[in-house]
N, C-alpha and C positions, 0 to 999 in steps of 0.2 A: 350428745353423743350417746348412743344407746347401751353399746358396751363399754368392759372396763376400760378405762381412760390409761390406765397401766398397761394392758394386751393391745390397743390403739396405737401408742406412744411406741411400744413395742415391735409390734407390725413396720407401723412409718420406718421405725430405726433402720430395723433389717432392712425392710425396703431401699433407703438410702445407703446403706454399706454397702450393699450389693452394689448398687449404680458405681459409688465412688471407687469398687475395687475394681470394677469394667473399664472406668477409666481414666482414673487416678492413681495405678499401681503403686507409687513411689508416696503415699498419705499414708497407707497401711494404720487405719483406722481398726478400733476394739471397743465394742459396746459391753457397758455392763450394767447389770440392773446391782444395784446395792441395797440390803436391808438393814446396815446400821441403825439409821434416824429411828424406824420400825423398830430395831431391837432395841433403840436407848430409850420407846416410849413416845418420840416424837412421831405424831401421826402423819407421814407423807413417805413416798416412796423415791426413790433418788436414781436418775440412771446416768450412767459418765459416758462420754465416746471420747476417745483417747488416740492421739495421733502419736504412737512412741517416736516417728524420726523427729518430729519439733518438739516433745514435753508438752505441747497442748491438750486443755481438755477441756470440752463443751459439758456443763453440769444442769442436768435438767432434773428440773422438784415438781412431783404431783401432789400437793399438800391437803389431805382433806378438808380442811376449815376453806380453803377457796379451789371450792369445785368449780370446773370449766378452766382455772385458768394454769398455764404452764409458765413457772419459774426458769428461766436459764440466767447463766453466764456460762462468759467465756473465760479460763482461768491456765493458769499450767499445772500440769500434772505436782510440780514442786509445791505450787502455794494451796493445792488442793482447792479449800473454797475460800471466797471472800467475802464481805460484808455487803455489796453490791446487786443483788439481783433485779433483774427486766424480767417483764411480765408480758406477756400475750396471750388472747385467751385460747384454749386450745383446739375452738372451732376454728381456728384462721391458720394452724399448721396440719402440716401436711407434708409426705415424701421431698416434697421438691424443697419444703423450707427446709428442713433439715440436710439435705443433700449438699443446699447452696450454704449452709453454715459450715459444715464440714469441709466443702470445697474451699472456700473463700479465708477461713479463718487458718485450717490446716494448709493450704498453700500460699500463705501470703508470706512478705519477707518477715523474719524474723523480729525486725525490728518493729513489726507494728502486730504489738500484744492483743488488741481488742478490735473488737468491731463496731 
């Protein structure tokens, strides 16, 4: 990926919020990009998308020690993060992966926390 993997990551996001507020009204999805880990020293940059009507939130790490690859879970807004992360590397996402994470995880019933 020739640019920053942060502004990438970025781009897709917005990309996919837009789609899912076109047509998913009722997800009312919030991206944010966080510089804590950055400010506490840990070198990776953190961005949340956050579904306030369910408390869920999809946590995604671009950790510089492993460049190319993108850290997610899926977690709730309450437990913040967990000890669990999946990997993929970040040639293989794209608008639409992110879209369908947002879709899928943010609409799905309640009772089923992860994906």
């Amino acid at each position: 990926m020739s640019e920053d993997p942060l502004k990438a990551l970025s781009d897709m996001a917005s990309d996919a919020h837009t789609r899912i507020q076109a047509t998913h009204q009722h997800i009312n999805a919030v991206v944010e990009v966080r510089r804590g880990m950055r400010d506490a020293g840990i070198p990776a940059d953190v961005m949340t998308i956050d579904c306030l009507r369910t408390g869920r939130r999809i946590t995604l790490i671009l950790h510089d020690e492993q460049p190319g690859v993108l850290l997610y879970q899926f977690v709730t807004m309450k437990d913040e993060v967990g000890d669990d992360f999946k990997q993929i590397a970040l040639s293989e996402v794209n608008t639409d992966t992110l879209f369908d994470w947002m879709q899928d995880y943010f609409d799905s019933p309640l009772n089923n926390s992860a994906l």
